[in-house]
Structures are given as C-alpha cells and as structure tokens.
N, CA and C of each residue as an Amber inpcrd file, in Angstrom:
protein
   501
 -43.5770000 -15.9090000  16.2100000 -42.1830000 -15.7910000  15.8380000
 -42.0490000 -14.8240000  14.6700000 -40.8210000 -14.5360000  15.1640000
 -40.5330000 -13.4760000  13.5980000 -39.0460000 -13.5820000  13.0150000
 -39.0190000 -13.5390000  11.7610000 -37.9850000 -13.9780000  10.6200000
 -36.8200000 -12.9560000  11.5040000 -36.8940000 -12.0690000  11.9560000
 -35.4490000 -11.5280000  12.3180000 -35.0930000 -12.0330000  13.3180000
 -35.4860000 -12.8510000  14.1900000 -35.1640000 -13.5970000  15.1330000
 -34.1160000 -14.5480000  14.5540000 -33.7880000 -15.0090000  13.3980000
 -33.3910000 -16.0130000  12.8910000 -32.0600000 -15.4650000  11.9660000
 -32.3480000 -14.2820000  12.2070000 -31.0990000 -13.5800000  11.3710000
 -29.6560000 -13.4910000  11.9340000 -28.2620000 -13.2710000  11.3200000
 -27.0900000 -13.2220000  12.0740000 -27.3040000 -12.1850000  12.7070000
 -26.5950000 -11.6820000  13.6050000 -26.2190000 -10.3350000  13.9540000
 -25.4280000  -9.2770000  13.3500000 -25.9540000  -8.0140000  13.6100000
 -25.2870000  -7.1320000  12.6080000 -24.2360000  -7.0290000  12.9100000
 -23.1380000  -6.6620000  12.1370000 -21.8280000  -6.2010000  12.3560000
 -21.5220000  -5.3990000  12.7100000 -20.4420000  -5.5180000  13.7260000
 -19.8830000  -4.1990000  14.4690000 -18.6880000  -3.2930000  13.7820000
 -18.2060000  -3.7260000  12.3530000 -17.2250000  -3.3840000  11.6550000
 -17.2440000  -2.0670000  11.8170000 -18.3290000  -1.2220000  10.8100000
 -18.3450000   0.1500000  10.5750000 -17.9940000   0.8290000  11.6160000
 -18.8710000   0.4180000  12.9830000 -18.5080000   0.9790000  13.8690000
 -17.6000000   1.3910000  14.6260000 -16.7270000  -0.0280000  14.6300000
 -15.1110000   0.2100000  14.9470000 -14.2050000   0.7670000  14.0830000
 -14.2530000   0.8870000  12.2210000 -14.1520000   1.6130000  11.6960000
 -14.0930000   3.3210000  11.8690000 -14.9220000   3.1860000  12.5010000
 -15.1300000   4.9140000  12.3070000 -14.6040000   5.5350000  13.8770000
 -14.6240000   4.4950000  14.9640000 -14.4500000   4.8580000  15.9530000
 -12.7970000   4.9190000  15.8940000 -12.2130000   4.6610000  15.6020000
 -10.7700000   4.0150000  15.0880000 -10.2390000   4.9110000  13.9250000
 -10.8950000   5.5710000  13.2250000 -10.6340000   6.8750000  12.3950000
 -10.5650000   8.3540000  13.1630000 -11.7340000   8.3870000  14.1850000
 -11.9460000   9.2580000  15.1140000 -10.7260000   9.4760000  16.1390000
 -10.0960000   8.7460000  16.4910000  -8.8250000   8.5550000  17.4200000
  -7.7190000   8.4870000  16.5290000  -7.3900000   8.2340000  15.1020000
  -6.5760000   8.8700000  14.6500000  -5.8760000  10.1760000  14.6880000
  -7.5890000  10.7110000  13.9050000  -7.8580000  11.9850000  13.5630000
  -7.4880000  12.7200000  14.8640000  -7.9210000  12.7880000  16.1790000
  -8.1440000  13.1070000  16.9900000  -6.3710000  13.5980000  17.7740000
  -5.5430000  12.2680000  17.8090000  -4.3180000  12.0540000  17.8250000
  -3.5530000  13.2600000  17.4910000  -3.7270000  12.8600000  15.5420000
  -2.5680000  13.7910000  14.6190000  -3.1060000  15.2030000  14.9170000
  -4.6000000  15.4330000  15.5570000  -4.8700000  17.1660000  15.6090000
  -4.1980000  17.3540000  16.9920000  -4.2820000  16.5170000  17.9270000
  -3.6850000  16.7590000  18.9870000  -1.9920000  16.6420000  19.2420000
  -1.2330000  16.1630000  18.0610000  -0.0130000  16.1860000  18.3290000
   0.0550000  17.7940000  17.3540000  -0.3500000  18.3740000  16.4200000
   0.3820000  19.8030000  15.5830000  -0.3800000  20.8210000  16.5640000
  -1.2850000  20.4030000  17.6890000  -1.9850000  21.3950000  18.8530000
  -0.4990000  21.4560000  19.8240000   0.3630000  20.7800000  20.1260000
   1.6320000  20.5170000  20.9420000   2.6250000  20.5980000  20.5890000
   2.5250000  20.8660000  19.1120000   4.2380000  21.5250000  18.8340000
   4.0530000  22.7430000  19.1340000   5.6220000  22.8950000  19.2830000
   6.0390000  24.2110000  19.9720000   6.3110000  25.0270000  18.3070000
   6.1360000  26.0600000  18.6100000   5.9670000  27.4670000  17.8050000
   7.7760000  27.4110000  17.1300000   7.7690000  27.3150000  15.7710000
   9.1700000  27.3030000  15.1680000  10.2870000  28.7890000  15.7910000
  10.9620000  29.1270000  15.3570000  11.5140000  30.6380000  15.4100000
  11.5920000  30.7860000  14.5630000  11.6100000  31.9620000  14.0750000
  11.4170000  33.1570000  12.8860000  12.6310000  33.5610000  12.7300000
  13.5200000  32.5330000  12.6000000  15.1830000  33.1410000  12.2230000
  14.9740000  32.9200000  10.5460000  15.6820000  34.0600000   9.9150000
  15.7700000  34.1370000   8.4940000  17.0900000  34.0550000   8.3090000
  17.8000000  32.9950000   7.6330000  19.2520000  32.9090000   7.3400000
  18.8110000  32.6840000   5.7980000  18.2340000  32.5190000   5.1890000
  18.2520000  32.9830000   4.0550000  17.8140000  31.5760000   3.0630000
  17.7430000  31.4970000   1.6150000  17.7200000  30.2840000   1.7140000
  18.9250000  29.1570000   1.5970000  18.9900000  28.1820000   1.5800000
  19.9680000  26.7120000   2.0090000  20.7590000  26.9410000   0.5280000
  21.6990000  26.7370000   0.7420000  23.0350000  26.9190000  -0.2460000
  22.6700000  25.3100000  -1.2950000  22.0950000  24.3150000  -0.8900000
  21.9310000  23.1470000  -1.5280000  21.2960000  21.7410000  -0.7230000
  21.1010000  20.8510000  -0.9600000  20.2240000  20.0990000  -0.6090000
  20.9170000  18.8650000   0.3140000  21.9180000  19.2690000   0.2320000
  22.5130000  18.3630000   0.9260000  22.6380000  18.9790000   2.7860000
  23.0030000  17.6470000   3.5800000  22.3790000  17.4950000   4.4950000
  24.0790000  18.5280000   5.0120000  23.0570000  19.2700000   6.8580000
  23.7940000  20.2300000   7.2020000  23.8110000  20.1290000   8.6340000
  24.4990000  20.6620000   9.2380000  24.9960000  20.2910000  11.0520000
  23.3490000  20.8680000  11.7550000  22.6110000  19.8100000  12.5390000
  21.5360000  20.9900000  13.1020000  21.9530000  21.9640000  13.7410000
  21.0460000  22.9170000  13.6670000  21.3320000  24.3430000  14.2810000
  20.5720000  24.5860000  15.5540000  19.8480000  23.9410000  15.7160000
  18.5230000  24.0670000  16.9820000  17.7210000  22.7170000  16.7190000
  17.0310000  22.5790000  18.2190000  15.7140000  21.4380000  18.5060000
  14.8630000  21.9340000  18.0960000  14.1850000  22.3960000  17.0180000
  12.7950000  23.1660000  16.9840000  12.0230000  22.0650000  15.6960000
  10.7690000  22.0500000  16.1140000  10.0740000  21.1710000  15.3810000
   9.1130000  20.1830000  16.0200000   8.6290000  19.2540000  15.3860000
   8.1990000  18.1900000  16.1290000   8.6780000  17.1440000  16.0070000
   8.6410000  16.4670000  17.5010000  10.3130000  15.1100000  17.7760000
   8.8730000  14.3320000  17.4860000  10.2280000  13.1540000  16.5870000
   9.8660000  11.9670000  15.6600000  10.3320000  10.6820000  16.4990000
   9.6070000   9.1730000  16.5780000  10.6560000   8.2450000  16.7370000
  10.0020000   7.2120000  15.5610000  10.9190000   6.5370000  15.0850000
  10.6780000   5.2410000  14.5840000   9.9090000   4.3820000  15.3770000
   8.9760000   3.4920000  14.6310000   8.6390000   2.4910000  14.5500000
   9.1250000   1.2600000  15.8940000  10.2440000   1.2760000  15.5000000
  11.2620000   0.3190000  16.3980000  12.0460000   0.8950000  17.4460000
  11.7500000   2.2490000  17.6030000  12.3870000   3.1440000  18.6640000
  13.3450000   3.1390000  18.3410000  14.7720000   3.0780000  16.9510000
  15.9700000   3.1780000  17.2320000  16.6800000   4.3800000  16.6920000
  15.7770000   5.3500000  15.5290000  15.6750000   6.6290000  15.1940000
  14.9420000   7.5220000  15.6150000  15.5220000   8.8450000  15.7490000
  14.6570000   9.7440000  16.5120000  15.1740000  10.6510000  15.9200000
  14.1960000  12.2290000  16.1620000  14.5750000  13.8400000  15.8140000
  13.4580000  14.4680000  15.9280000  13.8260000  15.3270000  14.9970000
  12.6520000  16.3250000  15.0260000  12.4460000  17.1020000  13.3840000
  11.1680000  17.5180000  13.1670000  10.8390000  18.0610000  11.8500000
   9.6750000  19.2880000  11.7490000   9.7340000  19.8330000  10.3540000
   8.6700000  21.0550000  10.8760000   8.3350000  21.5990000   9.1100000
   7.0240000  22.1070000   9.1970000   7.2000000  22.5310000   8.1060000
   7.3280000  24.0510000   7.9530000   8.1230000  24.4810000   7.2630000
   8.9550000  25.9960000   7.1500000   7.7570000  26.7590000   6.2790000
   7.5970000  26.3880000   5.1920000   6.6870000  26.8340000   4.1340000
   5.7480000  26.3840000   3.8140000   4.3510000  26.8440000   3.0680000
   3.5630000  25.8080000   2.0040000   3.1460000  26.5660000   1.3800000
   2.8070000  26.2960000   0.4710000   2.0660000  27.0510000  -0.9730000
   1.5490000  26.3990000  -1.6790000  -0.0260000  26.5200000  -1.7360000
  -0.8870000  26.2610000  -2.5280000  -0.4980000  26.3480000  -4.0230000
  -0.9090000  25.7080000  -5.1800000  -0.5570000  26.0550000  -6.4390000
  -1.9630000  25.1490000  -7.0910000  -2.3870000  25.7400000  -8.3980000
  -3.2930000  24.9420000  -9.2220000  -3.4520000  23.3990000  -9.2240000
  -1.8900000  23.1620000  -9.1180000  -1.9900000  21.5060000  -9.3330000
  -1.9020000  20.8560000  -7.9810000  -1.6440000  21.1970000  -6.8050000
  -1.1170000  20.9140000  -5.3950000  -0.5720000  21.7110000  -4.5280000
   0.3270000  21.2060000  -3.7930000   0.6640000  21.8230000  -2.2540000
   2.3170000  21.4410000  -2.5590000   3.0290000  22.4140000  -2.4200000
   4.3130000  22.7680000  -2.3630000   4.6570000  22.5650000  -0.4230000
   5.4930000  22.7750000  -0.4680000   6.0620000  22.5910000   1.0940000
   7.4070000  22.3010000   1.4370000   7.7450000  23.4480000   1.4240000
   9.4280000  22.8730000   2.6560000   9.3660000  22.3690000   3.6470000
  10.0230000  21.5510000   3.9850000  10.2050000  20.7200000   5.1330000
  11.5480000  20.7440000   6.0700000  11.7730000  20.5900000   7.1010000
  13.1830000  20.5500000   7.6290000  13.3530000  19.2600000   8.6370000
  14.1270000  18.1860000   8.4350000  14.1360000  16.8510000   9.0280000
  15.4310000  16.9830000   9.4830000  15.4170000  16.8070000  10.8660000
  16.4360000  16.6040000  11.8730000  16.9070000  15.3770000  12.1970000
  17.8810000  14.6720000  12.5560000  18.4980000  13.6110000  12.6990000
  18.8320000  13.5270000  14.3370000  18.4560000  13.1150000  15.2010000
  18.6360000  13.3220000  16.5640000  19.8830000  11.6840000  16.6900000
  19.2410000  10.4790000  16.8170000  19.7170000   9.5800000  16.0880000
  19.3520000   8.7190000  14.9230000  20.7680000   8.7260000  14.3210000
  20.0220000   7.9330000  12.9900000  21.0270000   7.2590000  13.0590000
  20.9560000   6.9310000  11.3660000  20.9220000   7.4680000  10.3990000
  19.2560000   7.0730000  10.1160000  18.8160000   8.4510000   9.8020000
  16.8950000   8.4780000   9.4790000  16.6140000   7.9970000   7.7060000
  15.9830000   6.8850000   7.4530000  15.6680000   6.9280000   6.2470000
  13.9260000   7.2790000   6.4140000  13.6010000   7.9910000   5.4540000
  12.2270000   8.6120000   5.5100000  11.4650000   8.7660000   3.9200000
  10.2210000   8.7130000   4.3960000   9.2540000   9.3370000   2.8500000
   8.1720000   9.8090000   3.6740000   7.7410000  10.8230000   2.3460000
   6.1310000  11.3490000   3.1320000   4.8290000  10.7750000   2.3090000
   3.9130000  11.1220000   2.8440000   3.1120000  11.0930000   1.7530000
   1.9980000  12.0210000   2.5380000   0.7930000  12.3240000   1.8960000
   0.1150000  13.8460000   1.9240000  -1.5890000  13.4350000   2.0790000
  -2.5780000  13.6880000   2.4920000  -3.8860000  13.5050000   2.2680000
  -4.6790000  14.8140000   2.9920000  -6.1010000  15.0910000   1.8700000
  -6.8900000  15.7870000   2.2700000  -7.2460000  15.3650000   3.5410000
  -7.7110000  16.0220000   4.8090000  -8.4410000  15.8840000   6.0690000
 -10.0000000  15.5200000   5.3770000 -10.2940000  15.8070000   4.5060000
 -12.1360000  14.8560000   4.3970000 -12.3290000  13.8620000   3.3280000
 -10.5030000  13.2220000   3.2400000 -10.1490000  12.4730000   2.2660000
  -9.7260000  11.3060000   3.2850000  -9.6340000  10.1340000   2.2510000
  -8.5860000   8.9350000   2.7390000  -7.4820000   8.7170000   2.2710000
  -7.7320000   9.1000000   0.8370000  -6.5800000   8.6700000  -0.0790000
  -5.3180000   9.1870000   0.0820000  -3.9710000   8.6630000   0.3240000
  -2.9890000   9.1290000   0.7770000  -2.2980000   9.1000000  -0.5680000
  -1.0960000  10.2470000  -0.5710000  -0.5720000  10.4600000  -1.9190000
   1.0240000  11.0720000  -2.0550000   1.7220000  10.0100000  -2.3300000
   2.9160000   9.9700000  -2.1830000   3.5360000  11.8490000  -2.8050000
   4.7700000  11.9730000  -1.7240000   5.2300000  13.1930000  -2.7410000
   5.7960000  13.0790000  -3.7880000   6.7280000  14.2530000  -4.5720000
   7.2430000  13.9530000  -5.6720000   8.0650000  15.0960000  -5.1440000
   9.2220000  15.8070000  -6.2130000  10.5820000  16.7460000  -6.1610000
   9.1710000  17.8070000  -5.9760000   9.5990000  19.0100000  -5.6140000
   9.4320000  20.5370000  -5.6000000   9.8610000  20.9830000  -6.8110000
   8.9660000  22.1240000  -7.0740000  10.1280000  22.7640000  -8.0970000
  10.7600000  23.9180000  -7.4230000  10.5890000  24.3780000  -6.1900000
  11.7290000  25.5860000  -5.4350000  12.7430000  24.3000000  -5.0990000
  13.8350000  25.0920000  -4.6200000  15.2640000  24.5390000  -4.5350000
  15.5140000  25.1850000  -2.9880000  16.0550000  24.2110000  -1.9000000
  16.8390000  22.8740000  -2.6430000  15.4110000  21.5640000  -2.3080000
  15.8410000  20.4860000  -2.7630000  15.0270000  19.4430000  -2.9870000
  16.0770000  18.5710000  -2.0970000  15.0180000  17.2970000  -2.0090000
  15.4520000  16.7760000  -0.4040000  16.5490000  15.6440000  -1.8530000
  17.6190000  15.0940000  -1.0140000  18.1700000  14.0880000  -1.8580000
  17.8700000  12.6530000  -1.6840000  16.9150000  12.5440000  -0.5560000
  16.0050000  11.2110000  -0.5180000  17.4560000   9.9860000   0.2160000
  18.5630000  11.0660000   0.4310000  19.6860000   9.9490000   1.2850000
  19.0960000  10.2380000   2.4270000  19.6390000   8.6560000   3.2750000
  19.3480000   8.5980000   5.2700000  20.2450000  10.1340000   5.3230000
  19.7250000  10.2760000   6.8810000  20.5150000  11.5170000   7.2270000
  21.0040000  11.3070000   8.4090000  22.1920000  11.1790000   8.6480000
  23.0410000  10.7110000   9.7990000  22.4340000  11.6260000  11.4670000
  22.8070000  10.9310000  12.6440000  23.0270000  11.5020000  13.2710000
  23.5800000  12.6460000  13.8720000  22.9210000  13.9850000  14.5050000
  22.9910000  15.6390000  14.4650000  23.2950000  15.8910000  13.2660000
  22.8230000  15.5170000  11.7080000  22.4280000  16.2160000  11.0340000
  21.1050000  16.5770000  10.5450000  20.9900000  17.2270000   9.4730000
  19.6890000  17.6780000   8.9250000  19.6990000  18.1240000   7.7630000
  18.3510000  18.0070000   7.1190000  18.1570000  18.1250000   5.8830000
  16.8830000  19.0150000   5.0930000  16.8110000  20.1590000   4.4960000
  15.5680000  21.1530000   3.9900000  15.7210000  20.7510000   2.5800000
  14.0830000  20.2800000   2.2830000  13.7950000  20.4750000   0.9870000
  12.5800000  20.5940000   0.7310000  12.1440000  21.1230000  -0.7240000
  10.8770000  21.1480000  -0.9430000  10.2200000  19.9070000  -1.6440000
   9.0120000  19.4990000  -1.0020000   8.2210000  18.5850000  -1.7800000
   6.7950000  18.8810000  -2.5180000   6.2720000  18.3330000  -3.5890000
   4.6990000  18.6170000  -3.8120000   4.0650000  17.2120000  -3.7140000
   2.7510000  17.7520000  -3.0190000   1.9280000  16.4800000  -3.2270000
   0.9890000  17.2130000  -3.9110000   0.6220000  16.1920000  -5.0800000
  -0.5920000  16.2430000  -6.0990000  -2.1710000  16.4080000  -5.5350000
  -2.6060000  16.9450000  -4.1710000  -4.1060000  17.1930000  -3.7920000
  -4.4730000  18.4790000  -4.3980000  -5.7390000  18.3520000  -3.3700000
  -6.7360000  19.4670000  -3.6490000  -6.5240000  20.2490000  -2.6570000
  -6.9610000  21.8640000  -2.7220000  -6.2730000  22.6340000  -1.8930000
  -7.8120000  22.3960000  -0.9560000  -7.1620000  22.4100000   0.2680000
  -8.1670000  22.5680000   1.9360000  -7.0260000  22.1200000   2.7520000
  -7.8450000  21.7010000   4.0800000  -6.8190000  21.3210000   5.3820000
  -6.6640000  20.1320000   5.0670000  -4.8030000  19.7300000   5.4040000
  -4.4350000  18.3280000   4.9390000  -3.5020000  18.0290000   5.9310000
  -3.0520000  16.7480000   5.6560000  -2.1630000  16.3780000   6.8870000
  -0.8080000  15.9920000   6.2590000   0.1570000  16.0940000   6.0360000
   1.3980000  15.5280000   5.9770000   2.1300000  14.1420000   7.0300000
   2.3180000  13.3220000   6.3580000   2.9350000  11.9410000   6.9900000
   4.4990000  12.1860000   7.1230000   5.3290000  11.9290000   7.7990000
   6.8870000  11.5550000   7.6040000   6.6580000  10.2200000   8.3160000
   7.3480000   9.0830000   7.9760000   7.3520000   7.6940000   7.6120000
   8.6290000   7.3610000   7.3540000   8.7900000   5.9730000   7.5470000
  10.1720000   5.6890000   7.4730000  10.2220000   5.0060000   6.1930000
  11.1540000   4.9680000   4.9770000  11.1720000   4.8840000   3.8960000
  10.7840000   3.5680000   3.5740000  10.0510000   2.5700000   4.2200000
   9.4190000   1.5490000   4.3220000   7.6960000   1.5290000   4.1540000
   7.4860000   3.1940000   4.3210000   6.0050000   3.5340000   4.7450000
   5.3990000   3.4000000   5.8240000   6.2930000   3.1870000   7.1740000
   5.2160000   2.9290000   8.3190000   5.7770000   4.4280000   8.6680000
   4.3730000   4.9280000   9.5440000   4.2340000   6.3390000   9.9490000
   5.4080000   6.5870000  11.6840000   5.8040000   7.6260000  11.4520000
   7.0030000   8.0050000  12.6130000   6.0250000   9.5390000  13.2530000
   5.4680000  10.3040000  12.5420000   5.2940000  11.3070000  13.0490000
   4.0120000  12.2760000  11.6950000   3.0980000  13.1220000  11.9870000
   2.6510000  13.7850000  11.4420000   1.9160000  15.4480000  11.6760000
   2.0280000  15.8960000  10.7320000   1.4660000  17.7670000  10.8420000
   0.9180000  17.6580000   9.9810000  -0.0390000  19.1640000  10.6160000
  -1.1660000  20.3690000   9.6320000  -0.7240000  20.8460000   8.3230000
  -1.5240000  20.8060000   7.6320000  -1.4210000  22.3340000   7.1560000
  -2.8350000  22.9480000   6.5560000  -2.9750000  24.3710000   6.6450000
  -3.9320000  24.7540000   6.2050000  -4.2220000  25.0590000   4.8580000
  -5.3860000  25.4150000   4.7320000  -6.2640000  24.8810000   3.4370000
  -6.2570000  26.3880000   2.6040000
C-alpha cells in the first residue's frame, strides 16, 4: 500500500477556472472580431454632453441583463496618456431608458477598473438615456498602456456588452 492511496482527490477548481476564463476571453475577442466597421463621418465635435437624436445603427448592439434594454455602442477614439487610456465612447438607446457604467482592464490583467470624467469634452452626464437617443463622451480609465478590454454594464455592474482596444 501506499499513503496516496489514502489521500482526497485533487481538485478540479483551477481547471475550471481557467477553462472558464478561456471562453470568456475567447467570447469578448470574438464579439469586437463581428462588429461591423464604424463610418468615417466627421461632423465635428458634439456641441455638449447631453444626450442627442441617434443618427445611424453603427456600433455594437447591446442587451441588458433582463432583455428589456437594448442599442448599440462604439468606441470613436482612444488615446493613450502617461497616467491611462482616454476614450470616447458613443451609447445608443435602441430601447430604454439605458442606465450604464464601464469599467476597463488590461487583457493579461484581472483587475477591473472603474472609469472616471475625461478631460476632452463633452463628458458623459452619467443620466439613463431614453429611447432613440444617444449619448458621446469621454472617459479615462487609470491602466497601463497594452491591449485592454472595455466593459459597458448596466449601472448596477452586471456586464451588457464589451470591446477592444489596442495597446
């Protein structure tokens, strides 16, 4: 006889752990592989932060949690800076009224990290945004510059939809 005979069995945690990170990962690269390509219309920038009639479907369509909000979103800009990642955003209201937050993480990170205001203008006003409207603002999240993922979430924190961005 031998003493490991007598031992528990190892755990399958890690394993499902990681297998279960892998199909995340796998997911959010495969949903910003399927958005469709924004258009390159330049109207200039947004007169203010407040929310505006959509102009087009372009982006990637969002639903809630509970299926009872839906739209679409995209990111317009990003810019690296010393301290973080800048980023305009544009959140569509297909039906709402959408209440939302993001939050930001490195791709060879876990740690997720709420945004904060932009300092380009306009800045989001953090109100729901009614049905066929929409709303552009800039946010920063506090990372490190590489490839990261952006969350939009419903202002509760459960996840509705997510994108790239590069490093």
């Amino acid at each position: 006889m031998n003493i490991d005979e007598f031992a528990p069995p190892r755990s399958r945690l890690p394993l499902l752990v990681t297998i279960v990170v892998l199909v995340v990962a796998a997911l959010i690269w495969g949903a910003t592989l399927l958005r469709p390509a924004s258009s390159a219309t330049s109207a200039g920038p947004s007169p203010s932060a407040s929310p505006s009639a959509t102009r087009s479907a372009s982006g990637l369509p969002f639903l809630s949690p509970d299926e009872r909000f839906s739209g679409r979103w995209e990111i317009v800009e990003h810019r690296w800076t010393d301290s973080g990642l800048e980023v305009e955003i544009t959140l569509a209201a297909d039906r709402g009224p959408v209440n939302y937050s993001f939050v930001a993480f490195n791709n060879d990170g876990v740690d997720a990290t709420e945004s904060t205001a932009g300092s380009q203008q306009p800045q989001f006003s953090g109100e729901p945004i009614p049905s066929g409207q929409q709303e552009s603002g800039w946010l920063f999240f506090p990372i490190e510059r590489g490839p990261a993922t952006i969350i939009l979430a419903t202002s509760g924190g459960n996840q509705m939809s997510a994108l790239a961005v590069s490093g």
